[in-house]
C-alpha positions, 0 to 999 in steps of 0.5 A: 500500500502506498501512503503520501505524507504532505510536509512529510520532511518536517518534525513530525512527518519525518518520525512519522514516515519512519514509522510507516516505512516498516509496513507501507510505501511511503511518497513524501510531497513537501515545499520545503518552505519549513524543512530542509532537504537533507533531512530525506538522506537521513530519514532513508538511513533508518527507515525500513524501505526507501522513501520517495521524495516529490518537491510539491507547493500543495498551495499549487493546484496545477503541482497537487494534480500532478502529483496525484496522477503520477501517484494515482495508486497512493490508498492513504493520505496523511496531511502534516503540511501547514504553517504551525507556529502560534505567535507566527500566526498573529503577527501573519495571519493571512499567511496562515489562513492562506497556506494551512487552508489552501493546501488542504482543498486542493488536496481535497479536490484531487481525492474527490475525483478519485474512483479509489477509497482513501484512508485521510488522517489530518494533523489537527491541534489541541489549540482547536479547544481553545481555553479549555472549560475542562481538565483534563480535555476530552473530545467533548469538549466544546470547540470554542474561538481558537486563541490564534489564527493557527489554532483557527485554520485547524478548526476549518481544516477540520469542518472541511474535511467533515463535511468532506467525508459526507459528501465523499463516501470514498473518503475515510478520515480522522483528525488526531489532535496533538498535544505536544510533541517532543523529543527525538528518533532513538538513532539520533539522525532525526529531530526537531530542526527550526529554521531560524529561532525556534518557535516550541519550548524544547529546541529552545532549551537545547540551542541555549544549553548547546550555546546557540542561543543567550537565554530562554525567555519564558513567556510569563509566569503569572498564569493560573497555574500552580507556579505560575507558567503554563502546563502543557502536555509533552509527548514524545514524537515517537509516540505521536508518528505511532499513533497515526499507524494505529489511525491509519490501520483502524481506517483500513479496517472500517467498511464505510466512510468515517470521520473521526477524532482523537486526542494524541496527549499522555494525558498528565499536564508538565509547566515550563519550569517543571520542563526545565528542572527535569530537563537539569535532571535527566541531562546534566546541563544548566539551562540559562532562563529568564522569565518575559512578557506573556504570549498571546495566544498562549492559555493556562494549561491543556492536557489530555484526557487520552482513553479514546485512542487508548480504546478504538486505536489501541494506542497508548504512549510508551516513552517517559518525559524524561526519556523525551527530553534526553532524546531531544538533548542527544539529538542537538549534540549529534546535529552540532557534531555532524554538521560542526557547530 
């Protein structure tokens, strides 16, 4: 079975892929606006079976058309690609709104005239909760004005791809909405890799304690939260490109179109600086922080309740936060080492 992974080059698509390869053809399409290329040699040195590669602007419908009649076989879709920084998407809203959107109904469009059934699995937020009414959240919770203009382009890549499935009975489709993903391959050859300053907590920590960066600023500590920075639920990316395994694997299964979606978190909420300290902990190294001016867009705290997936998907998280972090530190150690930094 051939599955195409849009922004398959990126974070999470690349542990993903990796996953994936042990089963499945696998054919990334990605524009390499938020990767870069030389992740692909490396993802080819630990996956199972080579992985194809088509250079892609999914924001293109003459290239998204191309791509599907040179891969008319593909029986699976898995859509990572989209801008996904919070604060980015404040400042830039239109950018967002235009990519994250654009690049899905395009896709979309090229799966209706498909004669072929499609197992779609999208790669959706928390963030689509907004300010939680609930702790931990559920797939109940009601879904509520995004804070950002990212977590707004989940909610209507989602209502899309809902009323998609009903009109489309080829169509099959789950969204997994991630908490936060952190951490690295256990071969070190693929991690988080920011173009620019990073934008998510951990990267941050491992270039300041790398020496890359002067500081980590923590954006407020006034929250209300037990000391006062924001609790978020960290999982470990492994953990994550598992799930989508399990997702995908359900849809096969299903005889008839379906749209669901689950919650990817470990279901227990860590601060900033409980990160931090355990971060000190498990690797040995100071991290030099300072405490700043809130986000916007940031909330107090979101963390998963997990037993959906853990019941339908069969999926439960196997690595701890502290194997997460060390995963993460080795990986910035290797990158430096490989690239003499």
């Amino acid at each position: 079975m051939k599955v195409l992974v849009t922004g398959g080059l990126g974070y999470i698509g690349s542990h993903t892929c990796v996953e994936l390869s042990k089963k499945y053809s696998v054919v990334i399409a990605d524009n390499l606006i938020n990767s870069k290329i030389e992740v692909l040699e490396r993802l080819n040195s630990i996956a199972h079976s080579r992985v194809i590669f088509e250079k892609i602007d999914l924001r293109n419908k003459k290239e998204v058309a191309f791509l599907f009649e040179k891969h008319g076989d593909i029986t699976g879709i898995i859509h990572f690609a989209a801008l996904k920084a919070v604060g980015e998407s404040v400042e830039k809203p239109l950018l967002y709104y235009e990519n994250n959107i654009n690049s899905l109904l395009n896709i979309l469009e090229q799966v209706q005239q498909l004669n072929s059934e499609i197992n779609f699995i999208f790669s959706s937020s928390c963030t689509v909760y907004g300010e939680p009414l609930n702790l931990p959240i559920t797939e109940e919770e009601p879904i509520k004005k995004a804070y950002s203009p990212y977590g707004e382009t989940k909610q209507i890549c989602e209502n899309i791809i809902s009323s998609s499935s009903k009109l489309n009975m080829n169509l099959k489709s789950i969204s997994l909405r991630y908490f936060n993903p952190i951490g690295a391959h256990e071969s070190a050859a693929i991690g988080e890799l920011p173009l620019g300053k990073p934008q998510n907590l951990i990267p941050y920590i491992t270039q300041t304690v790398a020496g890359l960066r002067e500081e980590l600023t923590i954006f407020g500590n006034d929250y209300n939260t037990p000391d006062g920075t924001c609790i978020r639920d960290y999982i470990h990316v492994t953990d994550l490109a598992n799930a989508h395994i399990k997702a995908f694997e359900y849809l096969i299964e299903k005889e008839f179109s379906t749209n669901e979606v689950f919650n990817i978190g470990t279901g227990k909420g860590t601060s900033v600086m409980e990160i931090i300290k355990s971060f000190q902990d498990c690797t040995g190294k100071k991290v030099n922080y300072k405490i700043g001016k809130r986000r916007e867009g940031d909330v107090d705290a979101t963390f998963a309740e997990n037993n959906k997936a853990l019941d339908t998907l069969s999926w439960s998280p196997k690595y701890s936060l502290e194997q997460a972090l060390k995963s993460a530190w080795n990986w910035e150690k290797n990158y430096r080492k490989l690239n003499n930094e």
